[in-house]
C-alpha positions as CSV (number, residue, x, y, z in Angstrom):
1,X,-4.3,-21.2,8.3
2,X,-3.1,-18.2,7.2
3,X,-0.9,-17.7,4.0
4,X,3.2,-17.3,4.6
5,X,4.5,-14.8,2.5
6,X,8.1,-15.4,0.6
7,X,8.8,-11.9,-1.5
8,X,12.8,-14.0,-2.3
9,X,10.1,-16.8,-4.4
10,X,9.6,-16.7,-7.9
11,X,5.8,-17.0,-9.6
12,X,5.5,-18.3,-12.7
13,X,4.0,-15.8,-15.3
14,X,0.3,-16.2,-15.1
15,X,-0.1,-17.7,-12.0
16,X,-2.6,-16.4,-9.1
17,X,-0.7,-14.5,-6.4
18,X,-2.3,-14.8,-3.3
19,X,-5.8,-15.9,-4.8
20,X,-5.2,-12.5,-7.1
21,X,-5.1,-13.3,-11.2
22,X,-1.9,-11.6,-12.3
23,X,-1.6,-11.9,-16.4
24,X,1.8,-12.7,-18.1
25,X,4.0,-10.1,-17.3
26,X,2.7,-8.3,-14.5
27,X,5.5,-7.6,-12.5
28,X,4.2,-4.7,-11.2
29,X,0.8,-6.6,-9.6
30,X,3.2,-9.0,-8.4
31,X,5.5,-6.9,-6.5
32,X,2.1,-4.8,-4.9
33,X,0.8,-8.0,-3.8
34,X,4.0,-8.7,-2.2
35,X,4.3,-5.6,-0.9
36,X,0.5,-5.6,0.8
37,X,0.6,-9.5,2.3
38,X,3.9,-8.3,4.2
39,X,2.1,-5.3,5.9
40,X,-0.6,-7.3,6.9
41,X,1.5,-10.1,8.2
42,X,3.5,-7.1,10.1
43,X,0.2,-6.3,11.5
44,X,0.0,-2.6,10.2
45,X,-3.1,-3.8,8.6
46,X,-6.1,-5.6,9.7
47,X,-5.9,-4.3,13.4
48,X,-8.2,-1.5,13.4
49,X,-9.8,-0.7,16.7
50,X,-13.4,-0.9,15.9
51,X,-16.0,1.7,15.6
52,X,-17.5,3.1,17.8
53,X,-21.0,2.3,18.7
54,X,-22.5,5.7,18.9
55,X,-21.2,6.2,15.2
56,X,-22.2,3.1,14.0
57,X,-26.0,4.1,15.4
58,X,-26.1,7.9,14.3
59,X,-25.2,6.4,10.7
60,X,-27.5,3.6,10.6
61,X,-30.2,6.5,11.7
62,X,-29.0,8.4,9.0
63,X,-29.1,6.0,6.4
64,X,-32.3,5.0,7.2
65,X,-33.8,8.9,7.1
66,X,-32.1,8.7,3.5
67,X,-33.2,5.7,2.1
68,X,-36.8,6.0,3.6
69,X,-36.1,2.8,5.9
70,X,-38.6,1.8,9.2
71,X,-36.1,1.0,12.1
């Protein structure tokens, strides 16, 4: 189930926005918290076509010819 998101409701100081620790007085964390769970629950983020497999493969080759890997 997926969090609703209220920017009109109040937090207490000090409580966890959104499973993120905010301390006393952090208005500003607050309010980009706020601001992030409403574009995600507008869908601008989180719905990323994925990548493509031909790039995933040329940079898991690639990451195994750096790091010395057997594949």
């Amino acid at each position: 189930m997926a969090l609703k998101h209220d920017p009109a409701a109040p937090l207490p100081p000090g409580r966890a926005a959104f499973g993120v620790a905010s301390p006393p007085g952090d208005s500003d964390g607050l309010r980009h918290a706020r601001e992030w769970l409403a574009h995600v629950e507008a869908g601008r983020i989180g719905q990323r076509l994925g990548t493509d497999p031909e790039i995933v493969a040329r940079r898991e080759r690639n990451e195994r010819i750096i790091l010395g890997k057997k594949g």
